[in-house]
C-alpha positions in Angstrom: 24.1 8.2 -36.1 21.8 8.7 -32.7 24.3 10.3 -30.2 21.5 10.6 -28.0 21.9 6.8 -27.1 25.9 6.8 -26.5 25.8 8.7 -23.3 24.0 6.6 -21.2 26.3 3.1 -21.8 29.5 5.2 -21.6 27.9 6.6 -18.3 27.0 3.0 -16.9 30.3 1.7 -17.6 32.0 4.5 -15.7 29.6 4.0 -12.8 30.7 -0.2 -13.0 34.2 0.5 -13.1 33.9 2.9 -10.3 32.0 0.7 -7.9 34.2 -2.2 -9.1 37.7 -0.8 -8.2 35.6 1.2 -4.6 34.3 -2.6 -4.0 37.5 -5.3 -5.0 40.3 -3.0 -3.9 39.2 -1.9 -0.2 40.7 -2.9 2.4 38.0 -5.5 3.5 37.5 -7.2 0.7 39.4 -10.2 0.3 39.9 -11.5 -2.8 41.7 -14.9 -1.9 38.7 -15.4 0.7 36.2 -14.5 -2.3 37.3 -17.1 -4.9 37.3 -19.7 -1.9 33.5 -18.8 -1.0 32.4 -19.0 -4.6 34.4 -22.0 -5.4 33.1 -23.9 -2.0 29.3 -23.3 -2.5 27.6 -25.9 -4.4 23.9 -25.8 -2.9 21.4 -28.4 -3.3 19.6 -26.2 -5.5 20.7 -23.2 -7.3 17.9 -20.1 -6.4 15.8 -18.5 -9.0 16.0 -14.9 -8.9 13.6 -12.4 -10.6 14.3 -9.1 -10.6 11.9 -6.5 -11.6 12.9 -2.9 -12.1 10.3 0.1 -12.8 12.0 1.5 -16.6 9.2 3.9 -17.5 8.8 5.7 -14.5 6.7 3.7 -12.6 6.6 4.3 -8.5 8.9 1.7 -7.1 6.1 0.2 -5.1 4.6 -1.4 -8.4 7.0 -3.9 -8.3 5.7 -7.1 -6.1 7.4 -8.5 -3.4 
């Protein structure tokens, strides 16, 4: 068993759930408001997203755009 590798997702999910109940449970966010927005927006076209992250150390600047 690699216990080397557990850290980092046990890490990641404490960051997620940290963000998560900083970002849902402040006072500006409006949750109500929320699920309207998401439930309204039908676009004409749904965007393409591509996201590009530098994993092995690269300078952030080699990613385009």
């Amino acid at each position: 068993m690699d216990l080397g590798v557990r850290p980092a997702p046990a890490a990641v999910r404490r960051e997620l759930s940290i963000s998560l109940r900083l970002d849902s449970f402040s006072p500006s966010f409006d949750l109500r408001g929320h699920r309207r927005l998401v439930r309204a927006w039908q676009p004409e076209r749904y965007p393409d997203v591509d996201v590009f992250l530098p994993v092995c150390g690269e300078p952030l600047s080699c990613t385009p755009g």
